[in-house]
N, CA, C and O atoms as a CHARMM CRD file, in Angstrom:
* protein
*
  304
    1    1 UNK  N     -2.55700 -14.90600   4.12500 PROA 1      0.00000
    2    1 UNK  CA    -1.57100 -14.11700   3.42000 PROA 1      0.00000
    3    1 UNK  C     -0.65500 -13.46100   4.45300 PROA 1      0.00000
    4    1 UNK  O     -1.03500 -12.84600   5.44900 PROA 1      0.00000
    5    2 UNK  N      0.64800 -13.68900   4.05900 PROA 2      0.00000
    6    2 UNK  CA     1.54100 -12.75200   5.15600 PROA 2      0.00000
    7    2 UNK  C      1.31800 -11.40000   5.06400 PROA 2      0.00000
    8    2 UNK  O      0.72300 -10.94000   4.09000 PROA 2      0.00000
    9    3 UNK  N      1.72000 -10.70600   5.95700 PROA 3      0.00000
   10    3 UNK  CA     2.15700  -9.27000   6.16500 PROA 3      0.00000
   11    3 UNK  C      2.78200  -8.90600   4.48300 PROA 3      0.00000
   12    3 UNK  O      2.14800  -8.39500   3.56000 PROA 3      0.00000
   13    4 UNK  N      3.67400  -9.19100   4.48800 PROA 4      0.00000
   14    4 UNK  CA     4.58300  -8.93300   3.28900 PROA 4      0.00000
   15    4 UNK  C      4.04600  -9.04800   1.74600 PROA 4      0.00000
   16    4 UNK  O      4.35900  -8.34800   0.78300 PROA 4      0.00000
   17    5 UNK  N      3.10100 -10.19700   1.82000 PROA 5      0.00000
   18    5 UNK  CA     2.53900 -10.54100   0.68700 PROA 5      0.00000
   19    5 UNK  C      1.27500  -9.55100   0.50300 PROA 5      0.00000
   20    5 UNK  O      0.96900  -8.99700  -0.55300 PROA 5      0.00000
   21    6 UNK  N      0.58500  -9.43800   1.76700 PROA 6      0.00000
   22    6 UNK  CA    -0.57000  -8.11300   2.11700 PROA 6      0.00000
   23    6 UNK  C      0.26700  -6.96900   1.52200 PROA 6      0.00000
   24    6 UNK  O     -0.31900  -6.50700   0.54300 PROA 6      0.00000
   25    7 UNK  N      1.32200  -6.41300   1.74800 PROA 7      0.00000
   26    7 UNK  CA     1.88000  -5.27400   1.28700 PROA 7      0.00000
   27    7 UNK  C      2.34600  -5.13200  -0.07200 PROA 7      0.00000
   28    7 UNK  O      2.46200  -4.05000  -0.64800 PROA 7      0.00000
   29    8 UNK  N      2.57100  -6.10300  -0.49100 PROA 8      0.00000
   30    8 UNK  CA     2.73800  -6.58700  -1.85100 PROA 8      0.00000
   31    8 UNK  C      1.61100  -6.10100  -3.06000 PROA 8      0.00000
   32    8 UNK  O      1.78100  -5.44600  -4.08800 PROA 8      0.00000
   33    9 UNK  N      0.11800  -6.85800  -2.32900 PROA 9      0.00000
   34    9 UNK  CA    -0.84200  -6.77300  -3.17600 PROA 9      0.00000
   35    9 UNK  C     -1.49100  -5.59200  -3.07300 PROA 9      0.00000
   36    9 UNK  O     -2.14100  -5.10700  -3.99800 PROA 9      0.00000
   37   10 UNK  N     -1.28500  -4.83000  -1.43400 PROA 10     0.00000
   38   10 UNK  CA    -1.93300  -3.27100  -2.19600 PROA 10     0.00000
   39   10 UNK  C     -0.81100  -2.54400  -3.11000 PROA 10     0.00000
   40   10 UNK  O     -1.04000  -1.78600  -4.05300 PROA 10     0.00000
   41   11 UNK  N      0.40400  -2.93200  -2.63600 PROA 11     0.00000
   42   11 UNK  CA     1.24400  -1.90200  -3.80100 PROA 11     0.00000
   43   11 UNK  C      1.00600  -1.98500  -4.79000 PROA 11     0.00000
   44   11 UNK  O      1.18700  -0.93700  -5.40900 PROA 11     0.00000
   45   12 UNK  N      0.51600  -3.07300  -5.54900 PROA 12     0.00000
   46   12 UNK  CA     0.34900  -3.78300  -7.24900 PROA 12     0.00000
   47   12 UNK  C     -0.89500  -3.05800  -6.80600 PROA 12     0.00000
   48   12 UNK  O     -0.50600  -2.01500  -6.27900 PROA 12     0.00000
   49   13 UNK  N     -1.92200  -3.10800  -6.78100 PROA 13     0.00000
   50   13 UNK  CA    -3.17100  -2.46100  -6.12900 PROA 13     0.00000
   51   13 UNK  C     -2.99800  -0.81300  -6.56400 PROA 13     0.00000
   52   13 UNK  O     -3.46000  -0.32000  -7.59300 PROA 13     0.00000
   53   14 UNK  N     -2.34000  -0.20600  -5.68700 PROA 14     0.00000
   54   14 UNK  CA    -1.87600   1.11300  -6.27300 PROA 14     0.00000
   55   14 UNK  C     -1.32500   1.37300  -6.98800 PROA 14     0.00000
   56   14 UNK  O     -1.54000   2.58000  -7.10200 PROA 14     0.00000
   57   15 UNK  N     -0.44700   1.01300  -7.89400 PROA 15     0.00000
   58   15 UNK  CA     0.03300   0.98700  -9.52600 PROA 15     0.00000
   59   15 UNK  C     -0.78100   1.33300 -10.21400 PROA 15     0.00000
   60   15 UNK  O     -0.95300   2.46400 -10.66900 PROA 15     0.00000
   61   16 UNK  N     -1.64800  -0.00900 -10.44400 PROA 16     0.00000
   62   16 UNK  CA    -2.73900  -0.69200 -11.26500 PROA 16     0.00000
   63   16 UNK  C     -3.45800   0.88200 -11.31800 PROA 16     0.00000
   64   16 UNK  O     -3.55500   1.54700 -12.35000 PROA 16     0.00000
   65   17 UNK  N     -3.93900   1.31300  -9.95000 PROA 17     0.00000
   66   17 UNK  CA    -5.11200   2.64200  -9.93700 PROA 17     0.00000
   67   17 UNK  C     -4.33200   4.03100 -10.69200 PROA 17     0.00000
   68   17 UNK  O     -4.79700   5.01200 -11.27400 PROA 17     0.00000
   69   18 UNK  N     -2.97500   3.60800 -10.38500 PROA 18     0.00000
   70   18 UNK  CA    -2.05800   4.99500 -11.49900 PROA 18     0.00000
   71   18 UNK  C     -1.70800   5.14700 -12.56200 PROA 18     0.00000
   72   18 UNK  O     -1.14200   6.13700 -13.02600 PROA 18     0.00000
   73   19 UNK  N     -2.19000   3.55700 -13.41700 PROA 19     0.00000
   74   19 UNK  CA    -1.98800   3.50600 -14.64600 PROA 19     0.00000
   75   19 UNK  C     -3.97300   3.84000 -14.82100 PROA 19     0.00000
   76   19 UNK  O     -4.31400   4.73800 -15.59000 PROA 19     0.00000
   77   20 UNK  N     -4.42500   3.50900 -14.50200 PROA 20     0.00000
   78   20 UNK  CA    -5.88600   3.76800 -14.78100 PROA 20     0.00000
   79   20 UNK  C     -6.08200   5.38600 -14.27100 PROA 20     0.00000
   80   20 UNK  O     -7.12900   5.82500 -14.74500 PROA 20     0.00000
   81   21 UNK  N     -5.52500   6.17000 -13.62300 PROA 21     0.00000
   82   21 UNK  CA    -5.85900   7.49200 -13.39100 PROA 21     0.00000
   83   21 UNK  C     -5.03100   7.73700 -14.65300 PROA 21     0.00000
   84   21 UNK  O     -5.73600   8.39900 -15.41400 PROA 21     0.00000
   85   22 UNK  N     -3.87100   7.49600 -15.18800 PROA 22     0.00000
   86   22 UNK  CA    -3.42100   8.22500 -16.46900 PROA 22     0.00000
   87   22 UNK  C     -4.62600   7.96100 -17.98200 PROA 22     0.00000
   88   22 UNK  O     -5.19700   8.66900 -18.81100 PROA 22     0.00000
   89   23 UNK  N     -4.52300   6.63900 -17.67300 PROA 23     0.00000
   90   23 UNK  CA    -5.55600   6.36600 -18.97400 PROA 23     0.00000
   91   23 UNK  C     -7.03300   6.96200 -19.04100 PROA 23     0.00000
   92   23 UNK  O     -7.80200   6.74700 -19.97800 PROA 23     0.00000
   93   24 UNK  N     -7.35000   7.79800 -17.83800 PROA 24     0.00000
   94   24 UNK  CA    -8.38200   7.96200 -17.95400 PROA 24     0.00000
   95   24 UNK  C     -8.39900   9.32000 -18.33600 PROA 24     0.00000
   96   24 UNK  O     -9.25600   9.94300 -18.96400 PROA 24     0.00000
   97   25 UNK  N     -7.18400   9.72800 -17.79900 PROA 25     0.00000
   98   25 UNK  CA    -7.00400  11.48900 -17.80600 PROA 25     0.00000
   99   25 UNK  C     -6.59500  11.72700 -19.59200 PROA 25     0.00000
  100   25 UNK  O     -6.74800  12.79000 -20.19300 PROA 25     0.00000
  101   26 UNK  N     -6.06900  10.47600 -20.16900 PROA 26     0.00000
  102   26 UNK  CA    -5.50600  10.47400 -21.77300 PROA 26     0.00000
  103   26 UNK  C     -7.24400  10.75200 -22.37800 PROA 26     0.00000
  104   26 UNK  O     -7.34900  10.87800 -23.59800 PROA 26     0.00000
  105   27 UNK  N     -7.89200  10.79600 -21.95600 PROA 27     0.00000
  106   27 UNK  CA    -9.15000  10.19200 -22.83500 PROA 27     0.00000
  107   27 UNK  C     -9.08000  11.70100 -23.08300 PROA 27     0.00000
  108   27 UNK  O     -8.27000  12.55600 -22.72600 PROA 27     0.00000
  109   28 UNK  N    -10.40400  11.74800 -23.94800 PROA 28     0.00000
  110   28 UNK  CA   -10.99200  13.05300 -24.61100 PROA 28     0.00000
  111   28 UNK  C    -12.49300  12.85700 -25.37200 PROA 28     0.00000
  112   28 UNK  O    -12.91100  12.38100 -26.42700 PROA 28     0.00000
  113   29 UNK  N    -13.09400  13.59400 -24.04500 PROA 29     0.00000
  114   29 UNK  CA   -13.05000  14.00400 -22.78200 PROA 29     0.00000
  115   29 UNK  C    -13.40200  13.12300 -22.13000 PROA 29     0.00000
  116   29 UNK  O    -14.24600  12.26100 -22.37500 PROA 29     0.00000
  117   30 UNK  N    -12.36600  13.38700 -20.67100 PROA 30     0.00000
  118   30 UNK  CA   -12.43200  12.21600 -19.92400 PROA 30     0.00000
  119   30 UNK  C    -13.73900  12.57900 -19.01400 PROA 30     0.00000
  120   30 UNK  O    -14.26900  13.67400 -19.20300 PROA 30     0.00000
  121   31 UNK  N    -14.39800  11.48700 -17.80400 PROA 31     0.00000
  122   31 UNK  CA   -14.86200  11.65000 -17.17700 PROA 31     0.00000
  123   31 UNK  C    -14.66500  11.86600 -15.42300 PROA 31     0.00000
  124   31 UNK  O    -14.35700  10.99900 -14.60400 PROA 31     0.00000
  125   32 UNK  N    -14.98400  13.45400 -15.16200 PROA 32     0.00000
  126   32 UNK  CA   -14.45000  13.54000 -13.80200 PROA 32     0.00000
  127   32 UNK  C    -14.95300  12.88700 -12.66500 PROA 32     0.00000
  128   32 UNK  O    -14.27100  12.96600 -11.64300 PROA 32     0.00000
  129   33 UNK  N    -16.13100  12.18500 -12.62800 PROA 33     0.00000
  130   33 UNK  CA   -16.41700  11.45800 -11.56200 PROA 33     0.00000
  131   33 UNK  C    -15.87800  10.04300 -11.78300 PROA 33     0.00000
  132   33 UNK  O    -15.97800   9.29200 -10.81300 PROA 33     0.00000
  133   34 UNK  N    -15.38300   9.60900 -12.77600 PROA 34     0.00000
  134   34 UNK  CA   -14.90400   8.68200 -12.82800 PROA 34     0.00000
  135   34 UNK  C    -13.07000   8.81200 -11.88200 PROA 34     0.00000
  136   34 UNK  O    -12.50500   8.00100 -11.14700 PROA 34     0.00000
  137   35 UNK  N    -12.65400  10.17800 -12.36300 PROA 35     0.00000
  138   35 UNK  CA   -11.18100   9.99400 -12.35700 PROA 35     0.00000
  139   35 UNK  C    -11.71300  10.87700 -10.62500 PROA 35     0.00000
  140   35 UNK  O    -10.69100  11.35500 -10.13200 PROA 35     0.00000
  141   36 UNK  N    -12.46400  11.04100 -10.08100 PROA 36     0.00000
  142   36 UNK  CA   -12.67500  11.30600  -8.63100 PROA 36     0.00000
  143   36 UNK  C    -12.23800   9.94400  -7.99200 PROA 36     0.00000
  144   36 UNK  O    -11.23700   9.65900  -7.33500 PROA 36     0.00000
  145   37 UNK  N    -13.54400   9.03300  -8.48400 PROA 37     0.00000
  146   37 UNK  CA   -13.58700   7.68500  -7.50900 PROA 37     0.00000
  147   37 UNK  C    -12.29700   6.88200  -7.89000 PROA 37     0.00000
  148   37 UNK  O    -11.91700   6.17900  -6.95300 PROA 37     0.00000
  149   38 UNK  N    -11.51400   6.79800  -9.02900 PROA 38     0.00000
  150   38 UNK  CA   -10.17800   6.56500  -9.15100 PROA 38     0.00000
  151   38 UNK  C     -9.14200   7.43900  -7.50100 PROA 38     0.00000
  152   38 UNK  O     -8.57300   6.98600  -6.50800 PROA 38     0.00000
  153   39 UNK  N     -9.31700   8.36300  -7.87700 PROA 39     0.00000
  154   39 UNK  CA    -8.36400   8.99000  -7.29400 PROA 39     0.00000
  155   39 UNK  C     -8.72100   8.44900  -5.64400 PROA 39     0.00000
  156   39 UNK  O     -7.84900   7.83700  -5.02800 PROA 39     0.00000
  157   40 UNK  N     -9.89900   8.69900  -5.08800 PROA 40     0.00000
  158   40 UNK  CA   -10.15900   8.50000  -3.89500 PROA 40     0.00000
  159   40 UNK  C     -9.81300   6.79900  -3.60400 PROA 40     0.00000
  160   40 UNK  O     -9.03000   6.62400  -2.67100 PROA 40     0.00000
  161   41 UNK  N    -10.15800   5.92800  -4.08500 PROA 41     0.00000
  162   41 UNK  CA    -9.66400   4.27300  -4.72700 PROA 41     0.00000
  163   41 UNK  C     -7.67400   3.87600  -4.28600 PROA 41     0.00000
  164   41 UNK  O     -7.04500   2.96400  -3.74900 PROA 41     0.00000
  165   42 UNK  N     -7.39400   5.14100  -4.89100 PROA 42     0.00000
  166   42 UNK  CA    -5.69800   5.36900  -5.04200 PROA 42     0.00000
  167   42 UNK  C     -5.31100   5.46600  -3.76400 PROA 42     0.00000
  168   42 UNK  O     -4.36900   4.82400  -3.29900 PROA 42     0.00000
  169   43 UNK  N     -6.18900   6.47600  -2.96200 PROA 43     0.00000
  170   43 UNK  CA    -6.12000   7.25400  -1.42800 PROA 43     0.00000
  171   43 UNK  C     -6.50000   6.13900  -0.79700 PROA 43     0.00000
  172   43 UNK  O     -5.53400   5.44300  -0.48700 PROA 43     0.00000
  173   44 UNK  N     -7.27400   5.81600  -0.56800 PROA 44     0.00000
  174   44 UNK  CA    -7.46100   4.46300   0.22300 PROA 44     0.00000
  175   44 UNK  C     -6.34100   3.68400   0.36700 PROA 44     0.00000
  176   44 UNK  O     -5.61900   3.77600   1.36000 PROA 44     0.00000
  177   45 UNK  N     -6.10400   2.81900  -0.66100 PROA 45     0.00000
  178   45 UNK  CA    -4.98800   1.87300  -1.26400 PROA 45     0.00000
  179   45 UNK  C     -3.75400   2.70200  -0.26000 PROA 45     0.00000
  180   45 UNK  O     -3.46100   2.18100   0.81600 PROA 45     0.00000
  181   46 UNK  N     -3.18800   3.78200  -0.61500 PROA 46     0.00000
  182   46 UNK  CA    -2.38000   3.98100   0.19400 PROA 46     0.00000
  183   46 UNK  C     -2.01800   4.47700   1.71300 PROA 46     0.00000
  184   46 UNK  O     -0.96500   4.51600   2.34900 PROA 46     0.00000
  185   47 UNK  N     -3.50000   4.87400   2.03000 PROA 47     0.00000
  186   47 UNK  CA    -3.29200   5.01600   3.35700 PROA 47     0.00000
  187   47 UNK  C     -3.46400   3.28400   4.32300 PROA 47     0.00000
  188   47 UNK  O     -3.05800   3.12200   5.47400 PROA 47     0.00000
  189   48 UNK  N     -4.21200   2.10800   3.39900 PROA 48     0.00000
  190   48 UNK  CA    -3.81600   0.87900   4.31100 PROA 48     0.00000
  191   48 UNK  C     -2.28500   0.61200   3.91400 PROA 48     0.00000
  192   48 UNK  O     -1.94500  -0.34400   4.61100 PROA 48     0.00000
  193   49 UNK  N     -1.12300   1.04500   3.05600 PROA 49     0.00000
  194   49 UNK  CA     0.03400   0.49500   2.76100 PROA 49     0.00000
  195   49 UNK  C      0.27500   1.18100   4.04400 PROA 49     0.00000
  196   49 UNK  O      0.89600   0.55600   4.90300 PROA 49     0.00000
  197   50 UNK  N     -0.16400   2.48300   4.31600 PROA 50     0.00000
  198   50 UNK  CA     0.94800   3.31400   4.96900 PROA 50     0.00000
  199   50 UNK  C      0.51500   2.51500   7.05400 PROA 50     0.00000
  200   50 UNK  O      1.33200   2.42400   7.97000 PROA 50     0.00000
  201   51 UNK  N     -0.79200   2.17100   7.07700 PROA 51     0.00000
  202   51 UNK  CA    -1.14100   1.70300   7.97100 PROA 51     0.00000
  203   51 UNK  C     -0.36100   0.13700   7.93600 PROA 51     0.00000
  204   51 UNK  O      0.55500   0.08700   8.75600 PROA 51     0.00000
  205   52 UNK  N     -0.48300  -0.65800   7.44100 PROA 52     0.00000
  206   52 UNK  CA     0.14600  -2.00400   7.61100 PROA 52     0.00000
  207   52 UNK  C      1.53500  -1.69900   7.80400 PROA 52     0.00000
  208   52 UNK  O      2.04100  -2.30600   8.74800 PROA 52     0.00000
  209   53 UNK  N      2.58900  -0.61800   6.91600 PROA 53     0.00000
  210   53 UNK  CA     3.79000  -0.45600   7.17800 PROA 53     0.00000
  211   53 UNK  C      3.76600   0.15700   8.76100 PROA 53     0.00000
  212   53 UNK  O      4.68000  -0.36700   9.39700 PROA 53     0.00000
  213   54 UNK  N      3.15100   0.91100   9.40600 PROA 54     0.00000
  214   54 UNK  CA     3.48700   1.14400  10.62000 PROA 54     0.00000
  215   54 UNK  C      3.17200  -0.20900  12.00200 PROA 54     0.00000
  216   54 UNK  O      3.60200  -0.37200  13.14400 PROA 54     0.00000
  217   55 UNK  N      2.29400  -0.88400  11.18700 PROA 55     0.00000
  218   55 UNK  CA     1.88400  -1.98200  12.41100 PROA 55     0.00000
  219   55 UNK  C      3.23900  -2.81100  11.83200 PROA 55     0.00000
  220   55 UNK  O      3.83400  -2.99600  12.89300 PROA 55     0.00000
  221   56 UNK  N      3.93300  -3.31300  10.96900 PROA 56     0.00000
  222   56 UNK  CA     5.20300  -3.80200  10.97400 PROA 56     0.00000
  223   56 UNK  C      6.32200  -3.21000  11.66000 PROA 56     0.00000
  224   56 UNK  O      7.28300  -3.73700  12.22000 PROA 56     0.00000
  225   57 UNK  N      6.12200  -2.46800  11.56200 PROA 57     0.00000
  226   57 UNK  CA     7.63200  -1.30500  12.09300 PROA 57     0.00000
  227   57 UNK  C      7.18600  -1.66800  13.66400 PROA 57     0.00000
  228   57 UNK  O      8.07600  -1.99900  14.44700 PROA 57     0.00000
  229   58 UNK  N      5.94500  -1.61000  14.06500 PROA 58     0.00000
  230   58 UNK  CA     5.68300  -1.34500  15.25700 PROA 58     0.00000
  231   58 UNK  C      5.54700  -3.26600  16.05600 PROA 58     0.00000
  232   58 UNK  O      5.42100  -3.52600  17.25200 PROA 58     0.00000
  233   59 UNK  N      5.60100  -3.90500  15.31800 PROA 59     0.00000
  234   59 UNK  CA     6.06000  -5.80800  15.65900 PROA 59     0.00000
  235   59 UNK  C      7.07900  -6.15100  15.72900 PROA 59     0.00000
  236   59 UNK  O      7.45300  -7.10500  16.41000 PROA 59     0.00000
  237   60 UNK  N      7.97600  -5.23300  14.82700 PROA 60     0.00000
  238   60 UNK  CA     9.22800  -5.35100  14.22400 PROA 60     0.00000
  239   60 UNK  C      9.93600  -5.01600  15.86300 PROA 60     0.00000
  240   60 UNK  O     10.42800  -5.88200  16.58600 PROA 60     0.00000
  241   61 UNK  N      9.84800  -3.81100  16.13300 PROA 61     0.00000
  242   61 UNK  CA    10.00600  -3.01500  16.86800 PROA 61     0.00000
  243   61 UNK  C      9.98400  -3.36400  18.65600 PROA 61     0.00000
  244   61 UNK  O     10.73000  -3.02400  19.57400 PROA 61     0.00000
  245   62 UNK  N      8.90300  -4.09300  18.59400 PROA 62     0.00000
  246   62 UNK  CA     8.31300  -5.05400  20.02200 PROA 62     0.00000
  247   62 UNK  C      9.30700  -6.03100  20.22200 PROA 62     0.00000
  248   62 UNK  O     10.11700  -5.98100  21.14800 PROA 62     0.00000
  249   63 UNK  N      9.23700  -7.36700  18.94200 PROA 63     0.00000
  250   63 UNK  CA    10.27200  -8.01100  18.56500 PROA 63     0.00000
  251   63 UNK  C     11.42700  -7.80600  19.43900 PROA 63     0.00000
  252   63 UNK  O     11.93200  -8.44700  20.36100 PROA 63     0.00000
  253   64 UNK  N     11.78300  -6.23100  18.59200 PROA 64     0.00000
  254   64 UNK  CA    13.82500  -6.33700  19.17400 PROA 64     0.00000
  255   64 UNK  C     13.83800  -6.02100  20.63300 PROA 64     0.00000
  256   64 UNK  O     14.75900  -6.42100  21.34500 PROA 64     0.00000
  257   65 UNK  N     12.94100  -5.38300  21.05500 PROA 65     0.00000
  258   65 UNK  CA    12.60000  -5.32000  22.64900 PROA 65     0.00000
  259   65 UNK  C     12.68100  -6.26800  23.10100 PROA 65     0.00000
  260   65 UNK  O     13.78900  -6.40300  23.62000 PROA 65     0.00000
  261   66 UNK  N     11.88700  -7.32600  23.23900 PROA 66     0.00000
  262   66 UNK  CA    11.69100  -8.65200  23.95000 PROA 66     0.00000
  263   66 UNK  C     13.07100  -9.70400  23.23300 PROA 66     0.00000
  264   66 UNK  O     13.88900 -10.32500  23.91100 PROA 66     0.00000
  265   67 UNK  N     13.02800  -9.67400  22.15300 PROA 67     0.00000
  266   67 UNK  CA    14.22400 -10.60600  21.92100 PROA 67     0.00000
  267   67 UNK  C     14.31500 -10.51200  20.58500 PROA 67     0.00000
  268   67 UNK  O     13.55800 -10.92200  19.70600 PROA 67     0.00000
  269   68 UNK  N     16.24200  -9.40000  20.49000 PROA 68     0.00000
  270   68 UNK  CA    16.65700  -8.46000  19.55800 PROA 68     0.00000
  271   68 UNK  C     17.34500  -9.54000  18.36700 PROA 68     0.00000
  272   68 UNK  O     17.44400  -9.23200  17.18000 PROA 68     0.00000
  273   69 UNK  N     17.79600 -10.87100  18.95400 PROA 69     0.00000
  274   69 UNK  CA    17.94600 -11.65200  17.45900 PROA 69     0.00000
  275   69 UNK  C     16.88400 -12.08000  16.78900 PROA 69     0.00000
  276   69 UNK  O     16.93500 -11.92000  15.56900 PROA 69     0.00000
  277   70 UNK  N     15.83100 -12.63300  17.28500 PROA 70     0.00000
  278   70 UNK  CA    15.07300 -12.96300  16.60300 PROA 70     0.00000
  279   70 UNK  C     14.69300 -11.74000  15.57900 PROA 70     0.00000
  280   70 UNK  O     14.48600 -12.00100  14.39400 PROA 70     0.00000
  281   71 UNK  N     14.61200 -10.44400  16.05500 PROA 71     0.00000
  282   71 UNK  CA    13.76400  -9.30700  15.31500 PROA 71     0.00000
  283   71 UNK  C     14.87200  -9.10800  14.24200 PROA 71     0.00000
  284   71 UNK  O     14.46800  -8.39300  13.32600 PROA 71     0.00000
  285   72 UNK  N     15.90100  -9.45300  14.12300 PROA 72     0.00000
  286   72 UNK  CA    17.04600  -9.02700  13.03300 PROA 72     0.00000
  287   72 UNK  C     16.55800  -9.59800  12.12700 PROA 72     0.00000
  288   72 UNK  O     16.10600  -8.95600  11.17900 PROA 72     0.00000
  289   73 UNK  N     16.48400 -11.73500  12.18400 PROA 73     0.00000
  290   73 UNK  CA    15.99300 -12.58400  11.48200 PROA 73     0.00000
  291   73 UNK  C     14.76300 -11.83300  10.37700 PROA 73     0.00000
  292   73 UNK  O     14.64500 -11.74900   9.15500 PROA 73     0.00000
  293   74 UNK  N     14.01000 -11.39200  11.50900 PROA 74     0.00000
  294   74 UNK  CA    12.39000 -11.47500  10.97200 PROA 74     0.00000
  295   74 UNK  C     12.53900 -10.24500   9.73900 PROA 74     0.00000
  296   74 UNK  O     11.79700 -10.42500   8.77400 PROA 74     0.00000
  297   75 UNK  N     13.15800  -9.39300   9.70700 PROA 75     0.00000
  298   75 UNK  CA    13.79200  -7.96700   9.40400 PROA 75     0.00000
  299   75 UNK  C     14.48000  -8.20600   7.86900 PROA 75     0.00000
  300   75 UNK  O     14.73500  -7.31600   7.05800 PROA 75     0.00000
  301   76 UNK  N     14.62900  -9.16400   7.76100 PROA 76     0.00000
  302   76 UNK  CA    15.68300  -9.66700   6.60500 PROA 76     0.00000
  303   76 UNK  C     14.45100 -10.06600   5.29000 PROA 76     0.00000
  304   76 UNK  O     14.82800 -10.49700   4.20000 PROA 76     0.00000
């Protein structure tokens, strides 16, 4: 899987966990260890988006160093 497509599937990934933290919070009465391990599930999910987006920025970045057309290409 590319980079891009990896970033792709946790974003759908983290949606998915924000429509399930609402539906769970709609209930009556909902359950809080449920909407815990949701929430912590959510946290995860976005701290690897926020990790894969910096190792891109940071290839991306190497890239225009060593050779700045190619990194435009890759960038697009």
């Amino acid at each position: 899987m590319s980079q891009e497509g990896y970033l792709v599937a946790l974003e759908r990934q983290h949606e998915q966990l924000k429509k399930e933290l609402s539906q769970e919070r709609n209930r009556s009465p909902w359950n809080d260890l449920e909407l815990a391990a949701i929430k912590r599930k959510k946290l995860q999910i976005k701290d690897e988006i926020a990790a894969a987006r910096r190792a891109q920025a940071t290839f991306l970045s190497l890239c225009d160093e060593f050779h700045p057309i190619r990194a435009k290409s890759l960038a697009v």
